[in-house]
LUMZA-689559 format. One record per residue (C-alpha): residue number from 1; chain; y negated, z, x negated. Coordinates in steps of 0.25 Angstrom, whole numbers, plus 5000, padded with zeros to 4 digits. Example, Ala and Ser with C-alpha at 12.3 -4.5 7.8 and 13.67 -1.06 7.14 Angstrom:
# LUMZA-689559
{resi: 1; chain: A; Y: 5018; Z: 5031; X: 4951} $
{resi: 2; chain: A; Y: 5004; Z: 5029; X: 4945} $
END
This chain:
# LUMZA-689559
{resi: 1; chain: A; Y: 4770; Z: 5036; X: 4833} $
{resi: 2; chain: A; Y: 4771; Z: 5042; X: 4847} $
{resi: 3; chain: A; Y: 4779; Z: 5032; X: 4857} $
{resi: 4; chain: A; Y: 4765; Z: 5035; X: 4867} $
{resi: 5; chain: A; Y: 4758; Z: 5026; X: 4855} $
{resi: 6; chain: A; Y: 4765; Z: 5016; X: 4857} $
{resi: 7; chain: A; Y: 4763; Z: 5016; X: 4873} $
{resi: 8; chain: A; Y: 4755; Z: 5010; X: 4884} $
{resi: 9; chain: A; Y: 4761; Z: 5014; X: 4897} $
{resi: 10; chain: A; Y: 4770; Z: 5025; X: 4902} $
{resi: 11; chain: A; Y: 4779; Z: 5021; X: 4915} $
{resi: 12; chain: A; Y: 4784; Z: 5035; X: 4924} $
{resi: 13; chain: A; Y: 4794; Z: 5037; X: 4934} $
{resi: 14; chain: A; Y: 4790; Z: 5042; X: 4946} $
{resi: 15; chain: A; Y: 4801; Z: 5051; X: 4953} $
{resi: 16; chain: A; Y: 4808; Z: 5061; X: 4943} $
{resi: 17; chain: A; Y: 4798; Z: 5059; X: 4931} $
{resi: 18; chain: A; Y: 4784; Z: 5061; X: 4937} $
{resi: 19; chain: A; Y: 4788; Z: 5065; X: 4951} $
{resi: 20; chain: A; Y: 4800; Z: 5074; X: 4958} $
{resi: 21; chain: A; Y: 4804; Z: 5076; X: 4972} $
{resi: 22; chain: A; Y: 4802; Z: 5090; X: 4979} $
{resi: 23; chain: A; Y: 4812; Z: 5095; X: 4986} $
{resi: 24; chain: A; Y: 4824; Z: 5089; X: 4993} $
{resi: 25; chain: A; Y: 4823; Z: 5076; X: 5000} $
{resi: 26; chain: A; Y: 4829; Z: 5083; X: 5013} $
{resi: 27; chain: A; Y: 4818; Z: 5093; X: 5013} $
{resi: 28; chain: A; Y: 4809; Z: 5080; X: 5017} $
{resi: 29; chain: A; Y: 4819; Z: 5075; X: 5024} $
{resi: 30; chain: A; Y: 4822; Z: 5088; X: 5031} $
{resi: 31; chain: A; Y: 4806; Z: 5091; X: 5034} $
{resi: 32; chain: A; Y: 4805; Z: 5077; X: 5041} $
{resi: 33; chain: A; Y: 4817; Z: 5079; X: 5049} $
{resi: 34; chain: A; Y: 4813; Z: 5093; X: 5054} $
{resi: 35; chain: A; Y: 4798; Z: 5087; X: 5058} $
{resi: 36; chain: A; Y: 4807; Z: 5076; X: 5067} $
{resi: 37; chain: A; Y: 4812; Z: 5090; X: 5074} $
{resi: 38; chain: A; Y: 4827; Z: 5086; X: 5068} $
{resi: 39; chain: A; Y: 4836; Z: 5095; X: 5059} $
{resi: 40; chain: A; Y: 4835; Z: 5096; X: 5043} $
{resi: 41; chain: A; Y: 4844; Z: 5083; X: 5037} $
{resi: 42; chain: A; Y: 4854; Z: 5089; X: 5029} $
{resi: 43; chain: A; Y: 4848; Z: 5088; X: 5014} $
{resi: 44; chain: A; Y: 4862; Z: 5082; X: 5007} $
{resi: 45; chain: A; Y: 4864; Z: 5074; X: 5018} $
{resi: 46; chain: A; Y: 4851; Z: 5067; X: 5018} $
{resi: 47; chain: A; Y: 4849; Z: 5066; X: 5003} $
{resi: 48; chain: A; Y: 4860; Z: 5058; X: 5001} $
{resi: 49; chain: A; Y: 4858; Z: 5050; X: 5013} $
{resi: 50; chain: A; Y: 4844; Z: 5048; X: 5009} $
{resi: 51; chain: A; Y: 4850; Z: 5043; X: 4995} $
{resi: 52; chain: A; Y: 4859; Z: 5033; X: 5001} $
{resi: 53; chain: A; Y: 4849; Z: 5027; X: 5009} $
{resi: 54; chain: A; Y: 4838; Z: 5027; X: 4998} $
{resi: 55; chain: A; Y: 4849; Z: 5021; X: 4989} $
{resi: 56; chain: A; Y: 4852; Z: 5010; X: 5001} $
{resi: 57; chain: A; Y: 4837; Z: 5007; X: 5004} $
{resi: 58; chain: A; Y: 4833; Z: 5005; X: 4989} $
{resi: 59; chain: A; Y: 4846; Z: 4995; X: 4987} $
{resi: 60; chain: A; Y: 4841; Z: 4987; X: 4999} $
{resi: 61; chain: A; Y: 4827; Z: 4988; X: 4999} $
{resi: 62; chain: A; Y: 4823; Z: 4991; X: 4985} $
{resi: 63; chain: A; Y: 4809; Z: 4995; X: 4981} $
{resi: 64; chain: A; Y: 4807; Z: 5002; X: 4995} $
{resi: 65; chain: A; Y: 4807; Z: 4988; X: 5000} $
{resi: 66; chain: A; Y: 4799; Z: 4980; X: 4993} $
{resi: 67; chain: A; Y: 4807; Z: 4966; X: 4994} $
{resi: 68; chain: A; Y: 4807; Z: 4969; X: 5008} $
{resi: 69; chain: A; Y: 4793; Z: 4972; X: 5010} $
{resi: 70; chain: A; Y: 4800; Z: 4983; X: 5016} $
{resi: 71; chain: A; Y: 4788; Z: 4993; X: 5020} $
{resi: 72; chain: A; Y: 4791; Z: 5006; X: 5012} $
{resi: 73; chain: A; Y: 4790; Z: 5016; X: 5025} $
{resi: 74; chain: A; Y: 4803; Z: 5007; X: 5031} $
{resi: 75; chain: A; Y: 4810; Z: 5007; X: 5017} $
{resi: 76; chain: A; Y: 4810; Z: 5022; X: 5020} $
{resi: 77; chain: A; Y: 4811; Z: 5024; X: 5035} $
{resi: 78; chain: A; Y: 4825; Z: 5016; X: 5032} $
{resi: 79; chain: A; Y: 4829; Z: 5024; X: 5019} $
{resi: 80; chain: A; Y: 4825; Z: 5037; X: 5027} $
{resi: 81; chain: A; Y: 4833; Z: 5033; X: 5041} $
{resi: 82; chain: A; Y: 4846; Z: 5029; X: 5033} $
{resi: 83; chain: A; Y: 4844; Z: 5042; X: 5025} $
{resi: 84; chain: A; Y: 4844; Z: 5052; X: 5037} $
{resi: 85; chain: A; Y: 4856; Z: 5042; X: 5043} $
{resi: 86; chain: A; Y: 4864; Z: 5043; X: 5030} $
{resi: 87; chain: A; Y: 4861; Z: 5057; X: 5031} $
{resi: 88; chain: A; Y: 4867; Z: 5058; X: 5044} $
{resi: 89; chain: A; Y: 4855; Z: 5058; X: 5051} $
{resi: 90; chain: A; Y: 4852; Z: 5047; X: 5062} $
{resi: 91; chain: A; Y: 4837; Z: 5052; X: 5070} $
{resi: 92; chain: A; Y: 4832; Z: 5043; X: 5082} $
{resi: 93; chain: A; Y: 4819; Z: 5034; X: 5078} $
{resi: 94; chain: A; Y: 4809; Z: 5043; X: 5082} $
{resi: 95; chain: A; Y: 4814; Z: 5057; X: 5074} $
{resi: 96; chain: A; Y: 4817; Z: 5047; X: 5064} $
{resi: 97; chain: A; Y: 4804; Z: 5041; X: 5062} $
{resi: 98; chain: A; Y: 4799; Z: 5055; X: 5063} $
{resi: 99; chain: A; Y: 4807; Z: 5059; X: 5051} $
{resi: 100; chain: A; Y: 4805; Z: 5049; X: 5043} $
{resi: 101; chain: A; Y: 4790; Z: 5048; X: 5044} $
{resi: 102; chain: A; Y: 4790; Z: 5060; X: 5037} $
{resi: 103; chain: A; Y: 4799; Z: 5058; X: 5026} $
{resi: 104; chain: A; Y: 4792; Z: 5046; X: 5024} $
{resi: 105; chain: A; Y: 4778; Z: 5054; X: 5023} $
{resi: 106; chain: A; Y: 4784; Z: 5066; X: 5015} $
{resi: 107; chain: A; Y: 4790; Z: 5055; X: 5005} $
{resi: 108; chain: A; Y: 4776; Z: 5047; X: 5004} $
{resi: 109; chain: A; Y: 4769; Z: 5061; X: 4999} $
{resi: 110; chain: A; Y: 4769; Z: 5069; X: 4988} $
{resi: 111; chain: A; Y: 4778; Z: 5081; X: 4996} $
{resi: 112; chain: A; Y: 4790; Z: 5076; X: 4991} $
{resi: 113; chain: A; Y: 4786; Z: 5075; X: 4976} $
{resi: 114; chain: A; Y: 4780; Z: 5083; X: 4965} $
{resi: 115; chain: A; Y: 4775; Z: 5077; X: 4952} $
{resi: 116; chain: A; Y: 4781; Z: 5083; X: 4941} $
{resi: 117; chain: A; Y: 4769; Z: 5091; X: 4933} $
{resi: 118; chain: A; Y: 4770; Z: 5083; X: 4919} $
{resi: 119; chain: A; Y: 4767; Z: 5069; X: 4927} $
{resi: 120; chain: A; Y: 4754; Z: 5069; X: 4929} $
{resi: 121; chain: A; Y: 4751; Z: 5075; X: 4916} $
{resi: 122; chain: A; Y: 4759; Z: 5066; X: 4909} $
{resi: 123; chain: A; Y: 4756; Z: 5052; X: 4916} $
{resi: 124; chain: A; Y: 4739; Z: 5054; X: 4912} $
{resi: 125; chain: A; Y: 4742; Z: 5059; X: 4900} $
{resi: 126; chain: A; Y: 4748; Z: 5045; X: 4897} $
{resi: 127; chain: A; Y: 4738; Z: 5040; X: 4904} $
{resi: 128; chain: A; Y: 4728; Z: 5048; X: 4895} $
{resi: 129; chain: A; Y: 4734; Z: 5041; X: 4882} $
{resi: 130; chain: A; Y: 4731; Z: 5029; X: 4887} $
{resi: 131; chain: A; Y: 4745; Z: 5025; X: 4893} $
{resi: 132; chain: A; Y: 4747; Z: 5017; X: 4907} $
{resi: 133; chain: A; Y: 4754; Z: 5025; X: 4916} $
{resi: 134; chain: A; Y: 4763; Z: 5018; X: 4926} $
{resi: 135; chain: A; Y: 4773; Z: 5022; X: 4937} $
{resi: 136; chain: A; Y: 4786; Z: 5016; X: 4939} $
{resi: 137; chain: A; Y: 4795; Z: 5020; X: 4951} $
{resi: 138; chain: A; Y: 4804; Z: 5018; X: 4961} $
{resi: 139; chain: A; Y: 4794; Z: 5022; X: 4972} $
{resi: 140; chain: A; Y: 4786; Z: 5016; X: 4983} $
{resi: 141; chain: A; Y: 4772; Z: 5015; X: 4985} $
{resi: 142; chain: A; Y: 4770; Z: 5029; X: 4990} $
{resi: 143; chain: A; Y: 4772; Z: 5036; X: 4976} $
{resi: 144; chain: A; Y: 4759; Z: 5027; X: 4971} $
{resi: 145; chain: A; Y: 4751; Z: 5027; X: 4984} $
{resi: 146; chain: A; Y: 4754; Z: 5044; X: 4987} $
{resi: 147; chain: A; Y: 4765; Z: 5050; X: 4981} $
{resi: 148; chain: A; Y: 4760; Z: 5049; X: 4965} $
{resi: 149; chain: A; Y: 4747; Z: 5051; X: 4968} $
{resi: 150; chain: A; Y: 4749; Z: 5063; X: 4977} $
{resi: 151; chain: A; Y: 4758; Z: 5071; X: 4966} $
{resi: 152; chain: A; Y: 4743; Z: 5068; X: 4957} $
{resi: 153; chain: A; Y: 4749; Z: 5058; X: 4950} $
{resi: 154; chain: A; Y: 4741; Z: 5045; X: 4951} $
{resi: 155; chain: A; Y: 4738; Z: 5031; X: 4949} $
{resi: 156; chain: A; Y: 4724; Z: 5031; X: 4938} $
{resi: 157; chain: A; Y: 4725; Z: 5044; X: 4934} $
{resi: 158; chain: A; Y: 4741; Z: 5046; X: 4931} $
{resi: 159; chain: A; Y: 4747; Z: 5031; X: 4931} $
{resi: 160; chain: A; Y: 4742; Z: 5020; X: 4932} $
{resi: 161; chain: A; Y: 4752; Z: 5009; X: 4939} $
{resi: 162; chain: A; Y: 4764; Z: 5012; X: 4947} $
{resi: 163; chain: A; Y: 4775; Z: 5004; X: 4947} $
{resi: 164; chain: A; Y: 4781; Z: 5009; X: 4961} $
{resi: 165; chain: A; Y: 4796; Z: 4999; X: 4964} $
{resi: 166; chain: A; Y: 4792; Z: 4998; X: 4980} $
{resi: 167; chain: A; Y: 4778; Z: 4993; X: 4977} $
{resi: 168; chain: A; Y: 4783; Z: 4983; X: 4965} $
{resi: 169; chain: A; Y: 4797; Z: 4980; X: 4971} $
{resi: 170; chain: A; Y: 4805; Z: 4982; X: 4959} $
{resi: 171; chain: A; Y: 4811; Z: 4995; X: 4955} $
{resi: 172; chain: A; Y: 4819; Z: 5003; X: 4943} $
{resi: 173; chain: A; Y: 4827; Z: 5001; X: 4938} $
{resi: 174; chain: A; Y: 4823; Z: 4987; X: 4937} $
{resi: 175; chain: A; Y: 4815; Z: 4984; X: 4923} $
{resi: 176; chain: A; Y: 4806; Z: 4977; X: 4931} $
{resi: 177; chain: A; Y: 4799; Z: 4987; X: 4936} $
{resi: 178; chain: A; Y: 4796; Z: 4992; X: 4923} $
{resi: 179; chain: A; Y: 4792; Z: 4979; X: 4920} $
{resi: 180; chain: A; Y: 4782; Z: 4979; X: 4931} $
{resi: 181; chain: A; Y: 4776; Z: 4990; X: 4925} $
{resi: 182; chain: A; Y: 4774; Z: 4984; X: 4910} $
{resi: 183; chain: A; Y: 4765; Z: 4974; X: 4918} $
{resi: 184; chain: A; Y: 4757; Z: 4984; X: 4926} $
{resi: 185; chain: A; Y: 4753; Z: 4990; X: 4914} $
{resi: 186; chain: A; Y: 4746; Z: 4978; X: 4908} $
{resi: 187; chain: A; Y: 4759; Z: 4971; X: 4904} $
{resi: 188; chain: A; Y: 4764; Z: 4983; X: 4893} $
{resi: 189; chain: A; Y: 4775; Z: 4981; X: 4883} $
{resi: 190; chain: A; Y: 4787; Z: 4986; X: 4887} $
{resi: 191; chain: A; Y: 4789; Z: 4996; X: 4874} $
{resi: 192; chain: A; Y: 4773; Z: 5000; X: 4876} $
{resi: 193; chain: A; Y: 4778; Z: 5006; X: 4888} $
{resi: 194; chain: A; Y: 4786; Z: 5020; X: 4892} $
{resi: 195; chain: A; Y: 4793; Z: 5023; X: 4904} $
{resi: 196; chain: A; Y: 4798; Z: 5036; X: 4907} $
{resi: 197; chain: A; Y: 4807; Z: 5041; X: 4921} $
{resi: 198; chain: A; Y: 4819; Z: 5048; X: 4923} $
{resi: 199; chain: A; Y: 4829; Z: 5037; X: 4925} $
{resi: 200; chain: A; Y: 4838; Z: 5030; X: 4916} $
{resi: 201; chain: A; Y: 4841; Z: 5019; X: 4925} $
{resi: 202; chain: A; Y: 4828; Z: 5018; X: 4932} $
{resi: 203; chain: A; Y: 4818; Z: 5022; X: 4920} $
{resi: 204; chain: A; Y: 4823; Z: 5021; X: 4907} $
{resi: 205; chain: A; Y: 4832; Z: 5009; X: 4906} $
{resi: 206; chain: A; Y: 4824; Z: 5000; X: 4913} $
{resi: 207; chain: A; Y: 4812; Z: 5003; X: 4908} $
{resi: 208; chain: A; Y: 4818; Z: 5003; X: 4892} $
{resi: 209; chain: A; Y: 4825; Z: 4990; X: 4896} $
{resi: 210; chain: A; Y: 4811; Z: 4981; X: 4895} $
{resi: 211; chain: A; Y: 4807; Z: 4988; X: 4884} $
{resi: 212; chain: A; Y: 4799; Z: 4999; X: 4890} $
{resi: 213; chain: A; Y: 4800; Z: 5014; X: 4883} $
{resi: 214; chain: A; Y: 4807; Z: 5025; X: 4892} $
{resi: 215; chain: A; Y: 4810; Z: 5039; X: 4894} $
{resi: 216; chain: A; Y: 4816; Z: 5047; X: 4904} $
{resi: 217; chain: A; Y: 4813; Z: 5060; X: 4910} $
{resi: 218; chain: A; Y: 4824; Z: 5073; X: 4912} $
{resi: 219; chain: A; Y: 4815; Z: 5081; X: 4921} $
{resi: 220; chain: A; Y: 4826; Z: 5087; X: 4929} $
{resi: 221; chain: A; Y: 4837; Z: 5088; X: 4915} $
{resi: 222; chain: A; Y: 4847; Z: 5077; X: 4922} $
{resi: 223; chain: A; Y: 4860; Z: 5076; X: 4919} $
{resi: 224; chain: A; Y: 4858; Z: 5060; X: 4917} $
{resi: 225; chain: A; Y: 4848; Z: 5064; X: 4904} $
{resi: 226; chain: A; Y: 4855; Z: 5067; X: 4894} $
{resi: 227; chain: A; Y: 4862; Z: 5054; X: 4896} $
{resi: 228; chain: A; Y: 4849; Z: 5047; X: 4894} $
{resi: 229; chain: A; Y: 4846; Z: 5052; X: 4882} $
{resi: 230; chain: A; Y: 4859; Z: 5047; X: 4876} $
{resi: 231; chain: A; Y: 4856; Z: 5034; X: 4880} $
{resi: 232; chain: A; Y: 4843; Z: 5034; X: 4872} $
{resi: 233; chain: A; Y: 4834; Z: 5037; X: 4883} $
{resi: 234; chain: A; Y: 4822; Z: 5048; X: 4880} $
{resi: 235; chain: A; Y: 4824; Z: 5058; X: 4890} $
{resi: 236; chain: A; Y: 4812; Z: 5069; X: 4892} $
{resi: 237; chain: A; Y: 4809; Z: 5082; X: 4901} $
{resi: 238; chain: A; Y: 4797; Z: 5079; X: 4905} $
{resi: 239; chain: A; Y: 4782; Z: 5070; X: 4904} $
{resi: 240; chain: A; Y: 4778; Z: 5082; X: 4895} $
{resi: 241; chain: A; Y: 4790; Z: 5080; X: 4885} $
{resi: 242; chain: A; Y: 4786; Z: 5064; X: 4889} $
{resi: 243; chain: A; Y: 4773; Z: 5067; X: 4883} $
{resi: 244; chain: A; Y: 4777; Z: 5073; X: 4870} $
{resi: 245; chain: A; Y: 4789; Z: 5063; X: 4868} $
{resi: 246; chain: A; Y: 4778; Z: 5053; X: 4869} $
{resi: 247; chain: A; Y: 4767; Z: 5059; X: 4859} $
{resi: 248; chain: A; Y: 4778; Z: 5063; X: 4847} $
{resi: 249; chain: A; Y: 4781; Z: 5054; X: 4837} $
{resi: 250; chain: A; Y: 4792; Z: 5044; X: 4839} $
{resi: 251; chain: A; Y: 4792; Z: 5037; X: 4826} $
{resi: 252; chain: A; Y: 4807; Z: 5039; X: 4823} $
{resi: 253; chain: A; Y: 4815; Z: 5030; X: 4831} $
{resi: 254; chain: A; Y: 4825; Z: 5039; X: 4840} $
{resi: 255; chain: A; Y: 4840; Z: 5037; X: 4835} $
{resi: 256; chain: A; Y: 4847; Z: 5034; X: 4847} $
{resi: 257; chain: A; Y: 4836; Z: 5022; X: 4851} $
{resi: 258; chain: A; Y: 4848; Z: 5012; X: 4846} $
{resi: 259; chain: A; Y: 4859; Z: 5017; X: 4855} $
{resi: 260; chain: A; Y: 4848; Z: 5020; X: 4864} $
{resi: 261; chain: A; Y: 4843; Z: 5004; X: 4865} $
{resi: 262; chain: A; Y: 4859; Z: 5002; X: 4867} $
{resi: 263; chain: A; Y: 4861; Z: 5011; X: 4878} $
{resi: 264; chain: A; Y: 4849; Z: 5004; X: 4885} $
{resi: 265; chain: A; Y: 4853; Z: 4990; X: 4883} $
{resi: 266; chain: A; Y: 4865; Z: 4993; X: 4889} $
{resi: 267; chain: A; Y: 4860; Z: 5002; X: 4901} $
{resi: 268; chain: A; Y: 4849; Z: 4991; X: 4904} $
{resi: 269; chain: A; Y: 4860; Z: 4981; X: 4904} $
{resi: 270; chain: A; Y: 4867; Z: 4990; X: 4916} $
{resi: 271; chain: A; Y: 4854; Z: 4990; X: 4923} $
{resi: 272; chain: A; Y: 4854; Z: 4974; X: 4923} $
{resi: 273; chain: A; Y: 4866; Z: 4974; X: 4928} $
{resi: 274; chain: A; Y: 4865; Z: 4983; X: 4938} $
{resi: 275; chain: A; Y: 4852; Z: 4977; X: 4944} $
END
């Protein structure tokens, strides 16, 4: 009997599993600065003062600001202003506001993204077999409103629900968005139901940890993989290789589920504490 079978809805990441950046974030950064009539950002320097600001933003304001009814365009002009000032870059209000109106566009679009061209294929497929197809990300209303859609993956015709962490106010790796999603699907059992992403921390151990099935994607072959996999985690290519896994035959048990299950217990317990 295949795993699909026994399956009633298939959860997806976003960002690395169905979705990839384009480019560099200076290039954007860049783009908007030169439009302002100022000087190209150095690209190191603005990377990783756009990480520690990010970093600082989502500890203080987590879920783009949800508990703070913090509106989503100020969650970013702050976490793009502190950017360019880590970065070394402090602009006066106006060619500030300039620049960061169009960052704020670019990111709100589909210019910074492509879908990945198994996604689409893959998420009505499911659909097609009967399957509810839910979202679950990190992300901000704008990938449900424009950014999905825009990359032709939509709401009724490639997913059904999103579960979006700055709409809800709860986000990975807390098991409780995942939870959320059981009930958005009409209140599925946890083992009915398959997550798939392309982070251990954030995917696969919280979504295992109430129950739910979950593999994990090595689109871009990271170092962290084979580290998975010896912890028991599945670990594919791609949503074609996804497919196949899904429609073989899995009636032998893998050998390491055992050590497997241990590895997760004990990770999961890590998480809780961490939390």
């Amino acid at each position: 009997m295949s795993l699909l079978s026994k399956l009633r809805l298939i959860t997806v990441d976003v960002t690395g599993t169905l979705i990839a950046y384009k480019g560099h974030l200076g290039d954007y950064y860049c783009m908007a600065a030169k439009s302002a009539g100022m000087p190209c950002p150095d690209y190191n320097r603005m990377h990783e003062g756009f990480k520690l600001a990010y970093t600082e933003m989502a500890r203080q304001y987590p879920c783009f600001g949800f508990a703070a009814k913090m509106p989503n365009i100020e969650w970013w002009r702050t976490c793009v202003k502190n950017s360019f000032v880590k970065a070394g870059y402090d602009y006066d209000e106006e060619t500030f506001e300039k620049i960061f109106r169009r960052i704020y566009s670019a990111f709100g679009s589909s210019a910074p993204y492509s879908a990945f061209p198994d996604a689409q294929p893959f998420l009505r497929w499911a659909r097609e077999k009967g399957l509810t197809v839910g979202i679950v990300s990190n992300a901000e209303y704008r990938y449900k409103d424009v950014i999905l859609p825009a990359l032709g993956l939509n709401q009724g015709s490639e997913w059904d629900f999103g579960v979006f962490s700055g709409v809800v106010g709860v986000e990975k790796p807390d098991p409780r968005i995942y939870k959320l999603a059981l009930e958005m699907a009409g209140n599925i059992a946890p083992e009915e139901a398959l997550h798939i992403g392309d982070s251990m921390r954030k995917d696969y151990i919280p979504a295992r940890s109430i129950g739910m099935q979950a593999l994990l994607l090595d689109r871009f072959k990271t170092a962290d993989a084979e580290s998975w996999r010896q912890s028991g985690a599945t670990v594919l290519p791609d949503l074609v290789a996804t497919q196949e896994w899904l429609t073989k035959n899995q009636n032998e048990e893998p050998k390491h589920e055992t050590v497997a299950a241990q590895v997760l217990n004990r990770m999961s317990e890590k998480l809780k504490m961490g939390a």
